[in-house]
N, CA, C and O of each residue as an XYZ file, in Angstrom:
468
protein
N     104.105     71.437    106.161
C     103.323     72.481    105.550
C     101.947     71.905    105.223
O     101.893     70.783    104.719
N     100.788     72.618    105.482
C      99.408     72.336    105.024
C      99.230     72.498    103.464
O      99.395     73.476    102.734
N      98.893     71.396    103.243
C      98.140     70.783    101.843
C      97.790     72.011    101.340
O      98.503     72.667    100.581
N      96.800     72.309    101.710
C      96.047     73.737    100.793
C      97.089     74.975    100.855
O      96.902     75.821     99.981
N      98.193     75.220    101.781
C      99.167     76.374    101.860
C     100.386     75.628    100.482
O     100.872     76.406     99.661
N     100.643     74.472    100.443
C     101.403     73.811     99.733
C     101.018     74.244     98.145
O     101.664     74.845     97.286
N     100.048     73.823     98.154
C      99.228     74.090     96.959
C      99.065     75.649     95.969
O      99.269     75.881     94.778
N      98.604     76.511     97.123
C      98.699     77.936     96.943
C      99.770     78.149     96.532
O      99.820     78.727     95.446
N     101.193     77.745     97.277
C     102.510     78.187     96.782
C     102.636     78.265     95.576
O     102.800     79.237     94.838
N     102.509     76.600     95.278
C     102.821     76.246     93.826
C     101.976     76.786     92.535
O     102.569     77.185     91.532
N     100.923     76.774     92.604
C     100.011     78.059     91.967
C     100.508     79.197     91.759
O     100.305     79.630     90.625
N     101.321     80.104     92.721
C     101.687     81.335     92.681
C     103.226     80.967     92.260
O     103.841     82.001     92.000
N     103.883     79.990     92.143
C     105.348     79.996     91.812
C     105.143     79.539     89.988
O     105.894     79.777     89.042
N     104.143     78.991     90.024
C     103.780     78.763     88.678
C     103.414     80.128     87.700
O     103.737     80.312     86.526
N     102.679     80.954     88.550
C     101.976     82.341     87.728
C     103.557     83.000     87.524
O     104.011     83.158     86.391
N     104.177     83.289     88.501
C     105.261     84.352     88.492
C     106.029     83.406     87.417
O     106.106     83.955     86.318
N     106.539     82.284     87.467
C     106.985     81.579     86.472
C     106.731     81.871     84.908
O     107.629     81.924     84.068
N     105.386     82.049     84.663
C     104.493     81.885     83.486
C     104.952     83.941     83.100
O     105.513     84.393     82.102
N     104.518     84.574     84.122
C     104.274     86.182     84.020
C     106.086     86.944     83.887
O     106.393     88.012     83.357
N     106.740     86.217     84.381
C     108.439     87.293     84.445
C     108.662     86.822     82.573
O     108.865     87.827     81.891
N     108.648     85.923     82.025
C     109.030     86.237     80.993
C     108.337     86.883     79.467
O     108.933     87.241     78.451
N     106.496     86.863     79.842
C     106.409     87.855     79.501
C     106.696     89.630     79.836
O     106.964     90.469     78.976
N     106.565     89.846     81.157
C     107.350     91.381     81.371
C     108.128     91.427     80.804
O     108.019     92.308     79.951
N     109.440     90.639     80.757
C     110.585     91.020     79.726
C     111.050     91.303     78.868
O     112.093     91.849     78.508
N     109.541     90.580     78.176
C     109.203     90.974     76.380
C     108.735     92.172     76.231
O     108.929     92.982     75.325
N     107.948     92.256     77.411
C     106.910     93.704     77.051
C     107.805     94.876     77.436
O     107.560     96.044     77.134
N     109.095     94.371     78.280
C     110.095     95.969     78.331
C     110.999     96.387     77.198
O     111.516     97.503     77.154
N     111.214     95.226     76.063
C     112.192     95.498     75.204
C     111.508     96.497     74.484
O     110.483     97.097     74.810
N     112.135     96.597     73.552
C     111.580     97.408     72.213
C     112.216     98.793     72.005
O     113.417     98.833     72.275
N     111.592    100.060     71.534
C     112.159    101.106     71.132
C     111.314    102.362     70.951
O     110.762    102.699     69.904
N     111.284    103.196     72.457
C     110.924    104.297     73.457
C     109.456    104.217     72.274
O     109.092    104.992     71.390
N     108.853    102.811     72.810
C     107.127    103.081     72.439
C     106.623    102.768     71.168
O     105.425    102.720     70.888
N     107.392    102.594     70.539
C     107.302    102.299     69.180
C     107.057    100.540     68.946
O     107.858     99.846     69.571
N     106.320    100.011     68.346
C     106.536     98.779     67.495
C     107.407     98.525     66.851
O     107.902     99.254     65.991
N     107.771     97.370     67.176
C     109.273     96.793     66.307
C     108.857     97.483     64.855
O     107.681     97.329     64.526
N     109.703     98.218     63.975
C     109.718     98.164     62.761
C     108.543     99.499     62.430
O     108.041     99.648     61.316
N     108.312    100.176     63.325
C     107.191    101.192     62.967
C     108.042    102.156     63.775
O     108.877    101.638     64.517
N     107.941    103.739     63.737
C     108.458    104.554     63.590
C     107.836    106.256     63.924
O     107.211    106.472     62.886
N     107.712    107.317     64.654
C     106.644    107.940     64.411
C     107.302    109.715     64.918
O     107.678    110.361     65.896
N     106.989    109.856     62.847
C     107.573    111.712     63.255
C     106.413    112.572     62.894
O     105.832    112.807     61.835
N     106.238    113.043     64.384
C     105.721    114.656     64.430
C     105.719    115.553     64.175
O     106.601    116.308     64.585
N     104.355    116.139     63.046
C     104.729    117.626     62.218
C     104.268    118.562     63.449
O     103.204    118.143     63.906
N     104.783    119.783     64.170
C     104.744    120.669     65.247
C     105.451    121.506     65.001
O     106.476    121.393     64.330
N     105.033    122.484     65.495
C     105.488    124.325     64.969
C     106.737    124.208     63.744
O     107.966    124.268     63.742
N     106.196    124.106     63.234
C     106.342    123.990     61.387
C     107.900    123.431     61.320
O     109.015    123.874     61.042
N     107.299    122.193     61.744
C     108.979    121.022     61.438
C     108.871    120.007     62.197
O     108.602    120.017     63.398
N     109.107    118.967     61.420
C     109.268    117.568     61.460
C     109.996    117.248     62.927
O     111.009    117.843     63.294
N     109.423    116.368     63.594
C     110.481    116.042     65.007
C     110.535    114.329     64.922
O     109.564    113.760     64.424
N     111.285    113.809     65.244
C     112.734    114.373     64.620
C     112.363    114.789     63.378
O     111.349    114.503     62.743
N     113.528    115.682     63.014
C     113.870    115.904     61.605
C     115.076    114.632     60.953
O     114.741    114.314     59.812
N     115.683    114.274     61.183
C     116.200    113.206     60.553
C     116.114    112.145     61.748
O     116.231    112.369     62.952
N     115.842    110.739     60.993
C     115.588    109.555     61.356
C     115.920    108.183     60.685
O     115.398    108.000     59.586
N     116.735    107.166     61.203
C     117.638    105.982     60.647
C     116.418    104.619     61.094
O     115.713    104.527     62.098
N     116.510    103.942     60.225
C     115.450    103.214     60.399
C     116.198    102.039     59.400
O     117.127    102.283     58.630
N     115.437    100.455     59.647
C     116.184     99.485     59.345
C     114.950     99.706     58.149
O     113.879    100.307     58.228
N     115.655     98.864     56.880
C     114.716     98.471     55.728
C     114.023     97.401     55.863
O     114.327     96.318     56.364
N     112.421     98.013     55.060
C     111.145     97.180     55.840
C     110.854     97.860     57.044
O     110.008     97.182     57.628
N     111.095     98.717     57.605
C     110.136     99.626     58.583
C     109.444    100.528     58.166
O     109.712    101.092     57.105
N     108.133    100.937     59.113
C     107.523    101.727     58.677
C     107.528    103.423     59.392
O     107.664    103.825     60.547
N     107.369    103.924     58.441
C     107.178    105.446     59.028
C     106.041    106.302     59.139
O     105.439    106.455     58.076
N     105.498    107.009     60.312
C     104.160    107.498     60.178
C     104.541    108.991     60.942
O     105.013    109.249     62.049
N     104.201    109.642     60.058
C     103.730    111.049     60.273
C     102.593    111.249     60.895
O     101.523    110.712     60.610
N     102.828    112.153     61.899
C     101.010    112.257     62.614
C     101.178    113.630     62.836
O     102.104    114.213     63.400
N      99.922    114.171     62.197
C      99.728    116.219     62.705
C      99.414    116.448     63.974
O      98.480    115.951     64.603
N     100.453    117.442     64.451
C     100.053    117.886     65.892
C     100.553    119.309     65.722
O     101.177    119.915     66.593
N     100.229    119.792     64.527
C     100.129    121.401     64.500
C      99.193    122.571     64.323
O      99.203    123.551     63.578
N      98.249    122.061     65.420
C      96.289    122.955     65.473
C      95.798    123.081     64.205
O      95.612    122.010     63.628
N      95.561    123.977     63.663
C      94.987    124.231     62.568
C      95.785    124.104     60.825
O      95.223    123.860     59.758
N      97.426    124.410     61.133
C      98.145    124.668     60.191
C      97.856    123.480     59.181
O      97.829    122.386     59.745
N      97.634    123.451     57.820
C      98.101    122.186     57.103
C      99.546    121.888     56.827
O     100.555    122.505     57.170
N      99.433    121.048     56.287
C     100.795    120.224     56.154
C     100.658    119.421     55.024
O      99.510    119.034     54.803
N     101.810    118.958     54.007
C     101.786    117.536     53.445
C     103.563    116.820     54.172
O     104.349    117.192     55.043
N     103.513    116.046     53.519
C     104.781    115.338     53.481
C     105.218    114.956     52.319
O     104.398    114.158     51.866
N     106.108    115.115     51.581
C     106.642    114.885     50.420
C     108.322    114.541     49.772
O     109.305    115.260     49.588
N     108.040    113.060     49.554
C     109.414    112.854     49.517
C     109.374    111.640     48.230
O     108.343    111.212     47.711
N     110.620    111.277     47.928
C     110.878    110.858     46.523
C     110.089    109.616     46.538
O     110.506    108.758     47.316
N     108.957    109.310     45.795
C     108.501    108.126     45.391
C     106.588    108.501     46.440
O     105.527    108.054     46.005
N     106.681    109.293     47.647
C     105.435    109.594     48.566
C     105.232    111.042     47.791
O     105.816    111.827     47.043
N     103.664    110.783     48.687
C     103.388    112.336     48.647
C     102.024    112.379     49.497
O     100.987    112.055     48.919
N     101.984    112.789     50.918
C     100.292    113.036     51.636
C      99.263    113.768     50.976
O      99.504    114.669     50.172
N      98.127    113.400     51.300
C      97.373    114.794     50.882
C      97.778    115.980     51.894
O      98.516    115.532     52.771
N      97.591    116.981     52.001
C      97.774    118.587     52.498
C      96.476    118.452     53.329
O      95.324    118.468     52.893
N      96.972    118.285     54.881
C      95.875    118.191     55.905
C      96.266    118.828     57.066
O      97.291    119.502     56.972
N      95.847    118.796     57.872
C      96.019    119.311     59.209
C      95.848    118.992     60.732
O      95.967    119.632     61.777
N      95.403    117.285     60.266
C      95.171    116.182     61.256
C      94.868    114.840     60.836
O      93.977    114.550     60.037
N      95.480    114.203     61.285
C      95.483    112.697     60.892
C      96.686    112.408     60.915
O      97.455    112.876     61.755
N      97.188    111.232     59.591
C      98.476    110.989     60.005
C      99.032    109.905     58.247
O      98.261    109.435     57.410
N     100.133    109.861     58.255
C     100.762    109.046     56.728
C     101.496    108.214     57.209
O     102.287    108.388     58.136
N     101.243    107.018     56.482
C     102.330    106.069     56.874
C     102.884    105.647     55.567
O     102.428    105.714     54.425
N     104.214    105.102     56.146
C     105.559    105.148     54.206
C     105.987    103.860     54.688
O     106.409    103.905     55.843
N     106.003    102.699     54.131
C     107.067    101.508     54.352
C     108.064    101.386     53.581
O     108.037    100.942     52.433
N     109.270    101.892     54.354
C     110.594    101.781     53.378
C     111.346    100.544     52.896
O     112.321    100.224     53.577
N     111.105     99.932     52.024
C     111.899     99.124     51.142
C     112.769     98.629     50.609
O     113.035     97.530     50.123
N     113.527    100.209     50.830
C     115.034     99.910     49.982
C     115.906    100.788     51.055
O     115.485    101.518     51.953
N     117.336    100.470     50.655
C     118.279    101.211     51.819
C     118.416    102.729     50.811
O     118.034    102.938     49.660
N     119.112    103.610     51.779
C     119.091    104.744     50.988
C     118.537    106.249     52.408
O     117.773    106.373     53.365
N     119.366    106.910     51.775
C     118.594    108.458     52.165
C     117.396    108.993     51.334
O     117.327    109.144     50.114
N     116.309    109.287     52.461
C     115.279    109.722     51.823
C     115.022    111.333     52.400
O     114.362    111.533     53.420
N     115.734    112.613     51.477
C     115.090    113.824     51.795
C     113.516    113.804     51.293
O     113.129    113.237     50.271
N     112.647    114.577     52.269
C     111.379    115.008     51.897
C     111.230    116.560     52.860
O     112.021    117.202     53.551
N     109.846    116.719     52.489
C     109.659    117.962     53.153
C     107.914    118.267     53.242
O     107.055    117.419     53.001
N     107.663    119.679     53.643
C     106.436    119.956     53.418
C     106.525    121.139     52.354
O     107.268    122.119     52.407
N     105.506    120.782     51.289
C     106.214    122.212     50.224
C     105.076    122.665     50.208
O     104.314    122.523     49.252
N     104.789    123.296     51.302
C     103.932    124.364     52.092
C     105.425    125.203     52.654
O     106.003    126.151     52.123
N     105.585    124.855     53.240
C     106.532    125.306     54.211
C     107.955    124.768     54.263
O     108.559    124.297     55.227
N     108.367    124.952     52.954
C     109.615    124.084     52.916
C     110.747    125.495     53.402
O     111.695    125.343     54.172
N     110.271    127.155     52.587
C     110.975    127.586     52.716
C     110.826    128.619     54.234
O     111.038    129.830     54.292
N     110.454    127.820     55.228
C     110.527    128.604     56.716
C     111.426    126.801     57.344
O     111.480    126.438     58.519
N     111.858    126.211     56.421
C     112.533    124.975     57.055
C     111.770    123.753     57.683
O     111.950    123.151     58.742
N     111.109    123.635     56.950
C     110.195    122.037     57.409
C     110.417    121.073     56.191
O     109.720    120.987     55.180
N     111.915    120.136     56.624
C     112.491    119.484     55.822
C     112.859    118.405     56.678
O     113.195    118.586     57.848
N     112.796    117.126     56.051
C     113.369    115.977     56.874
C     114.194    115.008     56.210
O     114.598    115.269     55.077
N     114.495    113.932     56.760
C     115.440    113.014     56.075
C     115.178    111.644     56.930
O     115.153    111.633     58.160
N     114.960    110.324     55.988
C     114.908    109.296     56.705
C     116.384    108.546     55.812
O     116.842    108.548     54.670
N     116.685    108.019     57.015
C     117.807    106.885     56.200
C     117.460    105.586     56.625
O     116.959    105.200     57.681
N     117.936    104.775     55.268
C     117.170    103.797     55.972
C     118.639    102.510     55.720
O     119.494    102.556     54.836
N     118.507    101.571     56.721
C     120.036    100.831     56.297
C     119.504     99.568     56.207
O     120.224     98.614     55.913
């Protein structure tokens, strides 16, 4: 084999070497999310998911994707301001069920629940 073809090989057996075990890292995880971060969507007036299990010490972020409507989020110990775009983030702490809601619209059913273990 020629020196400079020899060479090339090993260069390229080195990259793929160096590159497969980052891909592997970059496929784990959880459908898009950051380890430990979390993300529910307020849309046609209710939480998606509406209930969500999450390890303690993760975080949770609400983001508005309901046009014009406002919204808060409100749950034992939180509370958003009443907006209609942007987004809240909650780092849960302790294990436990957390009901909250929007009390705008609690009574057309925009209620959620995080548990956290």
């Amino acid at each position: 084999m020629h020196p400079m073809t020899r060479r090339a090989l090993l260069v390229l057996i080195a990259c793929v070497a160096i590159a497969a075990p980052a891909a592997a890292l970059a496929s784990t995880g959880t459908t898009g999310n950051t380890a430990g971060s979390h993300t529910i969507v307020l849309q046609n007036l209710r939480f998606h998911p509406g209930t969500l299990t999450i390890k303690r010490g993760e975080s949770v972020t609400w983001v508005w994707h309901d046009g014009n409507i406002a919204h808060n989020v409100t749950g034992p110990g939180f509370h958003s301001r009443t907006q209609s775009h942007g987004s809240f983030t909650v780092r849960f702490t302790h294990t436990g069920t957390f009901d909250y809601r929007c009390t705008i619209h609690m009574a057309e059913g925009m209620i959620g629940k995080i548990i956290v273990r």
